[in-house]
N, C-alpha and C positions, 0 to 999 in steps of 0.2 A: 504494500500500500504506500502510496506517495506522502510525503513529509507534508502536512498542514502549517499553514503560514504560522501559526501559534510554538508548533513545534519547531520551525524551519528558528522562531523569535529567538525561542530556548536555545537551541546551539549557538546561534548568532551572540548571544550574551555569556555563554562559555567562553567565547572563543575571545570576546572583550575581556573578561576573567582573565585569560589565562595573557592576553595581549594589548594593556591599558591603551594604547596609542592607535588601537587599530578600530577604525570608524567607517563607517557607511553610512551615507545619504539618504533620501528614499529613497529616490535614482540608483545609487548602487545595491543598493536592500532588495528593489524589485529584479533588479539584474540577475543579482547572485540569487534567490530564489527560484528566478526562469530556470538559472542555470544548475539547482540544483533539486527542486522540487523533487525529481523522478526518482531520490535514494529515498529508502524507508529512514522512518524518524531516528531508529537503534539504530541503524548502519552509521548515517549520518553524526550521528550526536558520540556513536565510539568511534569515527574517523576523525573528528575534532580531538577530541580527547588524545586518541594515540599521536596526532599530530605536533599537539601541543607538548607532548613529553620527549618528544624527539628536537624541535625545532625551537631556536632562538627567536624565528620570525613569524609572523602569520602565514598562514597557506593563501595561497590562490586559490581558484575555483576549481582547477586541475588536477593541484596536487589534493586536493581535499576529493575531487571526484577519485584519484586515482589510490587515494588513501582508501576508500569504500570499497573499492573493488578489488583492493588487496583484502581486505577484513571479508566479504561473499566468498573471493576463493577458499580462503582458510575456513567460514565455516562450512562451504561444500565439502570441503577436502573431512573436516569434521565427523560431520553425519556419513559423509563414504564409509570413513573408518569402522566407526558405530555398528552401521548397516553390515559393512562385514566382519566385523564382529561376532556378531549376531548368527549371521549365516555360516561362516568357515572360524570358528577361534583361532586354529590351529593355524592359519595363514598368515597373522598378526604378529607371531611370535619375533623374537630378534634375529634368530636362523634364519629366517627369511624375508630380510628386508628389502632385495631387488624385488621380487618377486610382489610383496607390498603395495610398493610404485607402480608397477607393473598392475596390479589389480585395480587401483585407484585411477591409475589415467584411463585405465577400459573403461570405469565407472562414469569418471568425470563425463569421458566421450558419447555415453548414451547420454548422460543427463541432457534435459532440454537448458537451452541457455547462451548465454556469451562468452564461453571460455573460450581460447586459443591455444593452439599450439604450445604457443611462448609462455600465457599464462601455467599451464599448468608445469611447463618445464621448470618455470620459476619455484612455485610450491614447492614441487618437490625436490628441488637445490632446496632449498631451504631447509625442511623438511631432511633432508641427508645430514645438510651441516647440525642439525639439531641433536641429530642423532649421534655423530661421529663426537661432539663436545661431551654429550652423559657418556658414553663411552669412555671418554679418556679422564672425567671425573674420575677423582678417588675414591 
């Protein structure tokens, strides 16, 4: 469901929270709303957030769109997991963490939706390096 101009206010005033200096117009208020209406309210309002803890500066419309759609893969990737879980436990396991990836990009691929190629290669680097780090933990 699309972000309501009340909820779209609420992130907008996080996001002066977290960025005293960063201001919008009506003009630009109605902008960045066009521009970002079509993220649900939770996507939205945890891509501000995770923004906000990484950056010194305010997002653009971009990196906040592009911030959203890192936060959907992951929790696709999520519920993939879950789902096979559920179905194969035994697939999950850490002996077989090519094969993992391997289940999850099949998954991603039926899913209906806007993943790429690129997007999910990114995941799951990520997803590797995650893994290879609790490994070399002590």
């Amino acid at each position: 469901m699309a972000c309501t101009t009340e909820q779209f206010a609420i992130v907008m005033k996080g996001l002066r929270a977290m960025y005293p200096k960063f201001a919008l117009d009506n003009v630009g208020m109605s902008v960045w709303y066009e521009a970002l209406k079509d993220i649900e309210y939770e996507t939205l309002s945890r891509a501000a957030f995770s923004f906000g803890k990484k950056s010194k500066f305010p997002p653009t419309i971009a990196e906040l769109r592009e911030e959203s759609k890192n936060i959907q893969v992951e929790e696709t990737m999520f519920r993939v997991i879950q789902r096979r879980k559920q179905e194969q436990p035994k697939l999950i396991g850490p002996s077989t963490t090519g094969q993992r990836f391997k289940d999850i990009f099949e998954y991603l691929s039926a899913e209906p939706g806007t993943f790429t190629q690129a997007d999910v290669d990114e995941v799951i680097q990520r997803q590797a390096e995650r893994l290879d780090k609790e490994r070399r933990a002590p």
